[in-house]
N, CA, C and O atoms as a GROMACS GRO file, in nm:
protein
  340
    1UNK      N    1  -2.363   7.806  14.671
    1UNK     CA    2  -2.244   7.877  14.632
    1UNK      C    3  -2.216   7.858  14.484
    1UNK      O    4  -2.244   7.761  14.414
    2UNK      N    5  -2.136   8.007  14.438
    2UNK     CA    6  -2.152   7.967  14.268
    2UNK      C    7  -2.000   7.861  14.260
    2UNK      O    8  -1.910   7.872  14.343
    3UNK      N    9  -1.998   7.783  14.170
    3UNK     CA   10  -1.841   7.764  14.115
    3UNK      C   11  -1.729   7.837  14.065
    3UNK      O   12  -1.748   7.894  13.957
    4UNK      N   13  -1.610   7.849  14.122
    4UNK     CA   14  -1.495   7.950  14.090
    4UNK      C   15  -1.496   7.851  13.979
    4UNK      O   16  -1.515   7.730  13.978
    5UNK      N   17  -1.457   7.982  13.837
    5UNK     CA   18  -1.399   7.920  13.727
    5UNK      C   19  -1.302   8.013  13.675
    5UNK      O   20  -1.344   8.114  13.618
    6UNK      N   21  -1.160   7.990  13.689
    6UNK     CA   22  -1.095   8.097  13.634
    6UNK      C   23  -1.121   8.140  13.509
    6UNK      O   24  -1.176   8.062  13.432
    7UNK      N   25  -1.088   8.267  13.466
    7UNK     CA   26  -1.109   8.327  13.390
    7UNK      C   27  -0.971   8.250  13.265
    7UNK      O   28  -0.856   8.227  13.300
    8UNK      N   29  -1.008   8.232  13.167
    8UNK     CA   30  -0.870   8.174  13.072
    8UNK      C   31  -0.869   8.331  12.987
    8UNK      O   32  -0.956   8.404  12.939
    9UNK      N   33  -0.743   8.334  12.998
    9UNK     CA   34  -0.609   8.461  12.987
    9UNK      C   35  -0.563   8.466  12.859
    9UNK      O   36  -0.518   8.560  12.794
   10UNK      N   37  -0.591   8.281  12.817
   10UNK     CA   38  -0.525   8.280  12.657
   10UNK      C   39  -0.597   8.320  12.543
   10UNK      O   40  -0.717   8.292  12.542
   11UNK      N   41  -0.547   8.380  12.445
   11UNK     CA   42  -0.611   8.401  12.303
   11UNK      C   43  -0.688   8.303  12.238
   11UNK      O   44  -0.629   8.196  12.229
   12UNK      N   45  -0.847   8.305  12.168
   12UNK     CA   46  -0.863   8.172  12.172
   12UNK      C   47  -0.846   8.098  12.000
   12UNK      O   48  -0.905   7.997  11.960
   13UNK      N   49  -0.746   8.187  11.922
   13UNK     CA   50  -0.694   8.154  11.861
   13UNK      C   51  -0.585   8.037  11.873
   13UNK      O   52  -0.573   7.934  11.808
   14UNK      N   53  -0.520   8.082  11.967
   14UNK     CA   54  -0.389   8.025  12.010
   14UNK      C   55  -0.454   7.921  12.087
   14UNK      O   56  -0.432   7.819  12.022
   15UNK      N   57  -0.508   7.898  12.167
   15UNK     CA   58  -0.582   7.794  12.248
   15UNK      C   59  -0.610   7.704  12.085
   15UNK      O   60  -0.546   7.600  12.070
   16UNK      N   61  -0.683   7.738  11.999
   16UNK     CA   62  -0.692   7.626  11.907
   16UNK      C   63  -0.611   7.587  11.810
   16UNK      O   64  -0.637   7.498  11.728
   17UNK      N   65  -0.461   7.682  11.816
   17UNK     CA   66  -0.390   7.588  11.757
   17UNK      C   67  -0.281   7.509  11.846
   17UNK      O   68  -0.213   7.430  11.781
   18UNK      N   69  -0.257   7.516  11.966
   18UNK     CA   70  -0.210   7.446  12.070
   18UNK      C   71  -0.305   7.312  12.103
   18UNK      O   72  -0.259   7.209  12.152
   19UNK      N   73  -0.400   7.326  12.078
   19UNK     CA   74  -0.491   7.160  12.093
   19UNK      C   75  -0.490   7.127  11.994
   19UNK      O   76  -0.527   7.009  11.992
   20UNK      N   77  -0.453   7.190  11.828
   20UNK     CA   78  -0.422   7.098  11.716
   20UNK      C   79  -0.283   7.027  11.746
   20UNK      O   80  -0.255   6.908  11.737
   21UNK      N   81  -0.205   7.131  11.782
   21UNK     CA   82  -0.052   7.037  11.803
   21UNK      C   83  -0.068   6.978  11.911
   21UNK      O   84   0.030   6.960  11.983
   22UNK      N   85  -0.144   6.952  11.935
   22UNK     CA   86  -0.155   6.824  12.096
   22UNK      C   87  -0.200   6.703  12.027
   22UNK      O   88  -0.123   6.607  12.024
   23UNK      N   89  -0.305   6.696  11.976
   23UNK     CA   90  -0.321   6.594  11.851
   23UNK      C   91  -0.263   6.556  11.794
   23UNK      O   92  -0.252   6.434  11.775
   24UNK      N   93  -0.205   6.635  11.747
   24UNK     CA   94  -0.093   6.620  11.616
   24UNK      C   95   0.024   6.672  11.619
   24UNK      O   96   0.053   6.779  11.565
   25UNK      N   97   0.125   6.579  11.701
   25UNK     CA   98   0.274   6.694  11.752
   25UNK      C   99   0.334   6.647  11.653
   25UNK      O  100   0.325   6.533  11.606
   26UNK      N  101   0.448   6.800  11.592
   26UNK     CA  102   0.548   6.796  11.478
   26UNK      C  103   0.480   6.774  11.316
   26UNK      O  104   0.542   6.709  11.232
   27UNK      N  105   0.381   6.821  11.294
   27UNK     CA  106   0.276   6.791  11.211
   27UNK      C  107   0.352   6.903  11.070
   27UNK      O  108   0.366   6.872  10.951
   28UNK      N  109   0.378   6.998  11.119
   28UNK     CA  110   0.472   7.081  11.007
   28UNK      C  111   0.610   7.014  11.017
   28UNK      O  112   0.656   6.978  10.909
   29UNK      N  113   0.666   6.998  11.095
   29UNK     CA  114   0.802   6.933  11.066
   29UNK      C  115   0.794   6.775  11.003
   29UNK      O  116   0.894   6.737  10.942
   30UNK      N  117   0.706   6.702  11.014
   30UNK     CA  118   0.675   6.601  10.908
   30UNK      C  119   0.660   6.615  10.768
   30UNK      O  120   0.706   6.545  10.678
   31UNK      N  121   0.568   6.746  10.760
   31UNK     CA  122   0.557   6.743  10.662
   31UNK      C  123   0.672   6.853  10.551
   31UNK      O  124   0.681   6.854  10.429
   32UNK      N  125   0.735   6.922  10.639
   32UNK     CA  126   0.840   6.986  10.556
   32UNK      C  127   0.962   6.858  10.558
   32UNK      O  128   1.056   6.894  10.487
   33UNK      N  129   0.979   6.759  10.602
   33UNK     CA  130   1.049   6.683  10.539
   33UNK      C  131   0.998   6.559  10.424
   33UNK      O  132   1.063   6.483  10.351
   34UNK      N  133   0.879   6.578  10.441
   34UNK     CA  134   0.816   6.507  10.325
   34UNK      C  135   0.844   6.573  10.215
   34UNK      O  136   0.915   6.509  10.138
   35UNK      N  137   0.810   6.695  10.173
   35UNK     CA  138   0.821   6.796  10.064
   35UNK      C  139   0.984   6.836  10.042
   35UNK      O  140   1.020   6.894   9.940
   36UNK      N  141   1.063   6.804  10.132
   36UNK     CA  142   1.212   6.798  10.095
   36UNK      C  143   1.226   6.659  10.077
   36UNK      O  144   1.348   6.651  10.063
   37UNK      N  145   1.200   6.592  10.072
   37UNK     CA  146   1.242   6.444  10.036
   37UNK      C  147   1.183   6.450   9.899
   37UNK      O  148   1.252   6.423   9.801
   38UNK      N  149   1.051   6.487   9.886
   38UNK     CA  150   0.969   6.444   9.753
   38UNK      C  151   1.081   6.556   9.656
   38UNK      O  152   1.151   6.507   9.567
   39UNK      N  153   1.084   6.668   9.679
   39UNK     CA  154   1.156   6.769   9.621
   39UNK      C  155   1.315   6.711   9.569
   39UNK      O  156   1.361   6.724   9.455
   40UNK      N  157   1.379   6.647   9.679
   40UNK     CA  158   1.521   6.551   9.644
   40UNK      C  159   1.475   6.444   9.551
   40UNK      O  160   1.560   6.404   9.472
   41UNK      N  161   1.385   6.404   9.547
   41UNK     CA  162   1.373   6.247   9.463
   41UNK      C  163   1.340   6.304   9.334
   41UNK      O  164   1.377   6.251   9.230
   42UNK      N  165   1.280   6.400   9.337
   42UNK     CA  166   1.217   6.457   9.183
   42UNK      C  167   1.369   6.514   9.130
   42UNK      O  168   1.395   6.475   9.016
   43UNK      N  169   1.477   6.603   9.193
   43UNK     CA  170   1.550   6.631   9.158
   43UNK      C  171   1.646   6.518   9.055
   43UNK      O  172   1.684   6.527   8.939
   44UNK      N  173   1.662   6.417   9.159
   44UNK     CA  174   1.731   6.290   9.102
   44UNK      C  175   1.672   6.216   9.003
   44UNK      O  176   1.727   6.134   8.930
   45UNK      N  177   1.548   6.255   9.004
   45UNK     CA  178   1.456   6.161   8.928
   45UNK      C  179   1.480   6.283   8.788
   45UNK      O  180   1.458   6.220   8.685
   46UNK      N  181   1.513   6.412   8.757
   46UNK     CA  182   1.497   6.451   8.614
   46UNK      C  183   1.649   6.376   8.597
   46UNK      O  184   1.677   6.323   8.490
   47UNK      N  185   1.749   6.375   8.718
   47UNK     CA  186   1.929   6.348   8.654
   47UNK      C  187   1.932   6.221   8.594
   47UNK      O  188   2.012   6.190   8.506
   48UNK      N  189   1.832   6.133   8.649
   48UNK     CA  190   1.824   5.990   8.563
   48UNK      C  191   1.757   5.965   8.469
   48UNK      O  192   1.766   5.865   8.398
   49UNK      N  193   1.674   6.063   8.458
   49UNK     CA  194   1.626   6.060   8.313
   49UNK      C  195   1.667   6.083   8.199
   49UNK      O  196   1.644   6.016   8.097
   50UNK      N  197   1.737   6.189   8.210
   50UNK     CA  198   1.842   6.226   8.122
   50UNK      C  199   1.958   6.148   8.133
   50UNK      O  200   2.033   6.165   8.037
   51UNK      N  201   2.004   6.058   8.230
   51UNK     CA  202   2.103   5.985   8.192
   51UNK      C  203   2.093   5.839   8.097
   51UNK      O  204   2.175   5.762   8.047
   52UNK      N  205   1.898   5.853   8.105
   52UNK     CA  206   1.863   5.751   8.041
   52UNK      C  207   1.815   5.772   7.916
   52UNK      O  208   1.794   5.675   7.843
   53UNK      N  209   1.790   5.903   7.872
   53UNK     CA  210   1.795   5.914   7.751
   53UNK      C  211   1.884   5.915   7.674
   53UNK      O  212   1.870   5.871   7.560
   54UNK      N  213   2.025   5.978   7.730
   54UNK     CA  214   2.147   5.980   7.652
   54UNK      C  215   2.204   5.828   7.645
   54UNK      O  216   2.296   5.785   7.575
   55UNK      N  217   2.125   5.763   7.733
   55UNK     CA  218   2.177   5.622   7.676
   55UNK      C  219   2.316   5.563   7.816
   55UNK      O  220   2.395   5.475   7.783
   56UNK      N  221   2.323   5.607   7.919
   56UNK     CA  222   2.430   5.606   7.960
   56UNK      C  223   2.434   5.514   8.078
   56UNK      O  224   2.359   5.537   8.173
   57UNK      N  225   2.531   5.394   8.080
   57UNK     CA  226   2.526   5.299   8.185
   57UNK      C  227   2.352   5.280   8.250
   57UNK      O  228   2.314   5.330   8.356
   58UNK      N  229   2.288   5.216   8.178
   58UNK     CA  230   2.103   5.192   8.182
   58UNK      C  231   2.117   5.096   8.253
   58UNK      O  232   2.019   5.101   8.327
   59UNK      N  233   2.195   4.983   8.286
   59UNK     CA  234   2.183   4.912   8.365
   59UNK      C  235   2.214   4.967   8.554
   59UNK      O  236   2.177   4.880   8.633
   60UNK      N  237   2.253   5.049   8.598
   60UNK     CA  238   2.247   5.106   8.680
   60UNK      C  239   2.112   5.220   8.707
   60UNK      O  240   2.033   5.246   8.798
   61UNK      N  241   2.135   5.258   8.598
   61UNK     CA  242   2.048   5.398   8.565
   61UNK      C  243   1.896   5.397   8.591
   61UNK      O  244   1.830   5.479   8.655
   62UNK      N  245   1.858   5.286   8.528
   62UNK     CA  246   1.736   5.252   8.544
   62UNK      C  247   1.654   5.225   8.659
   62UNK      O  248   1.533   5.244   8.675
   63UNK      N  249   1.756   5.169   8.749
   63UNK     CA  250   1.689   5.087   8.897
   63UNK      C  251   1.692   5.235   8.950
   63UNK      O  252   1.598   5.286   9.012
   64UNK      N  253   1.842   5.318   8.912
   64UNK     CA  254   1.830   5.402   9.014
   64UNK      C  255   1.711   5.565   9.002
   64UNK      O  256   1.680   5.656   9.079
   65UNK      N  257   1.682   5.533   8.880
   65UNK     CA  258   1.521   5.594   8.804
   65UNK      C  259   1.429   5.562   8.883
   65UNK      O  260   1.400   5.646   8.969
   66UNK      N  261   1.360   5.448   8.881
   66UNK     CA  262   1.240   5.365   8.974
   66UNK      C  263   1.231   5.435   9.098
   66UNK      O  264   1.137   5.497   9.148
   67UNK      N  265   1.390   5.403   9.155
   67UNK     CA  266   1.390   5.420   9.341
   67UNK      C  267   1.374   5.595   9.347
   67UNK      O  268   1.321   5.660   9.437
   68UNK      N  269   1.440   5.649   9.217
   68UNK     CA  270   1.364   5.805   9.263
   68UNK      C  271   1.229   5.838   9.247
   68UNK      O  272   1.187   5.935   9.310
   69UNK      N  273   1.148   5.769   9.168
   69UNK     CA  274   1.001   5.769   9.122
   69UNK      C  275   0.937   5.691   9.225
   69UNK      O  276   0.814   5.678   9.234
   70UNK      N  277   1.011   5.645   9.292
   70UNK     CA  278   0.949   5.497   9.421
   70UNK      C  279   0.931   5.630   9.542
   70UNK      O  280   0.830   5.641   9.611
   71UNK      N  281   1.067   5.740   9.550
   71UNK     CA  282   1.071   5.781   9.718
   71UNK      C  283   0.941   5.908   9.694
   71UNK      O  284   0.854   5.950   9.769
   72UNK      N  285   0.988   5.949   9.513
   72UNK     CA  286   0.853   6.069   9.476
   72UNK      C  287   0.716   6.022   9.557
   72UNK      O  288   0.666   6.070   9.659
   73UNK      N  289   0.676   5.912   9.476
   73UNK     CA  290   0.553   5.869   9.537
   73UNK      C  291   0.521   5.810   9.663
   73UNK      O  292   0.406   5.780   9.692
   74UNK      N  293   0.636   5.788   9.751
   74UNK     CA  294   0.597   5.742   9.884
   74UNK      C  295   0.553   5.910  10.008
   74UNK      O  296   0.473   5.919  10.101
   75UNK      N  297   0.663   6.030   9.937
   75UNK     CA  298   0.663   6.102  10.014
   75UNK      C  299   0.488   6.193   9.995
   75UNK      O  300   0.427   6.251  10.085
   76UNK      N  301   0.448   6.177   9.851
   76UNK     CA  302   0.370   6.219   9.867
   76UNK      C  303   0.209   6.136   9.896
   76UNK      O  304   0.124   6.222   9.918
   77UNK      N  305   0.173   6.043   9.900
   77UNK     CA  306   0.143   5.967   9.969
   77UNK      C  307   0.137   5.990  10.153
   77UNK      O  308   0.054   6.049  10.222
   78UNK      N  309   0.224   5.937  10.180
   78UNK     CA  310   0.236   6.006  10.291
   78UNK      C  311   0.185   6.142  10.353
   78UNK      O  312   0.119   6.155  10.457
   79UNK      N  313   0.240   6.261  10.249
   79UNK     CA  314   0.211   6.366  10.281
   79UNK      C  315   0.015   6.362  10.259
   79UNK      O  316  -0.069   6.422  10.327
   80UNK      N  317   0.000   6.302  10.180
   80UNK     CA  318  -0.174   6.298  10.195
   80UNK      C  319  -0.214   6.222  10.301
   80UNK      O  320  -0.328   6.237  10.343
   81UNK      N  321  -0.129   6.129  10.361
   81UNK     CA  322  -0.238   6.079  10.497
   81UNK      C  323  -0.246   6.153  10.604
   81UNK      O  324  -0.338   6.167  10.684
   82UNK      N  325  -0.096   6.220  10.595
   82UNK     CA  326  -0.103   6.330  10.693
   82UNK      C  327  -0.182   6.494  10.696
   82UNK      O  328  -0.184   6.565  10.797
   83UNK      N  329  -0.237   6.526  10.575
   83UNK     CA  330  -0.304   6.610  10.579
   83UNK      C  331  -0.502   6.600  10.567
   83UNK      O  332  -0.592   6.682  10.580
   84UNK      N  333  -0.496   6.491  10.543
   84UNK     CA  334  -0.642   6.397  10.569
   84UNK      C  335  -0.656   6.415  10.660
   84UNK      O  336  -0.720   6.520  10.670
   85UNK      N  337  -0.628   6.360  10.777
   85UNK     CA  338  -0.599   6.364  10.977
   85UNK      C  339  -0.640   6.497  10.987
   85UNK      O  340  -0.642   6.553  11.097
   0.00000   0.00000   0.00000
């Protein structure tokens, strides 16, 4: 007797991007908050620059420079391990 094998119904486009997001669930929503985070830190990161060129309260200014140049480079980072995978 032969083996029943159903016939698959699905597109086999769609079949291969449904077994990428099985692998990899929320893989765009990771990464659109990576690119809004990196996008927020760069923002903050030109406002402290300029607050540090004009010279203005540097003792605050400065740390808070770093931590926007710190979240720049973590998000994108990140965003490269996740698109390596």
């Amino acid at each position: 007797m032969a083996e029943f094998k159903p016939k698959s119904s699905i597109d086999p486009e769609l079949r291969r991007r449904l077994k990428a997001e099985i692998k990899s669930p929320y893989r765009g929503l990771r990464q659109f908050i990576y690119v809004s985070c990196a996008a927020s830190g760069a923002i903050g990161g030109v406002v402290f620059l300029f607050k540090v060129l004009a010279g203005r309260d540097l003792e605050t200014t400065i740390p808070n420079l770093a931590l926007q140049i710190g979240v720049v480079a973590l998000m994108v980072w990140l965003l490269r391990i996740d698109r390596s995978k």
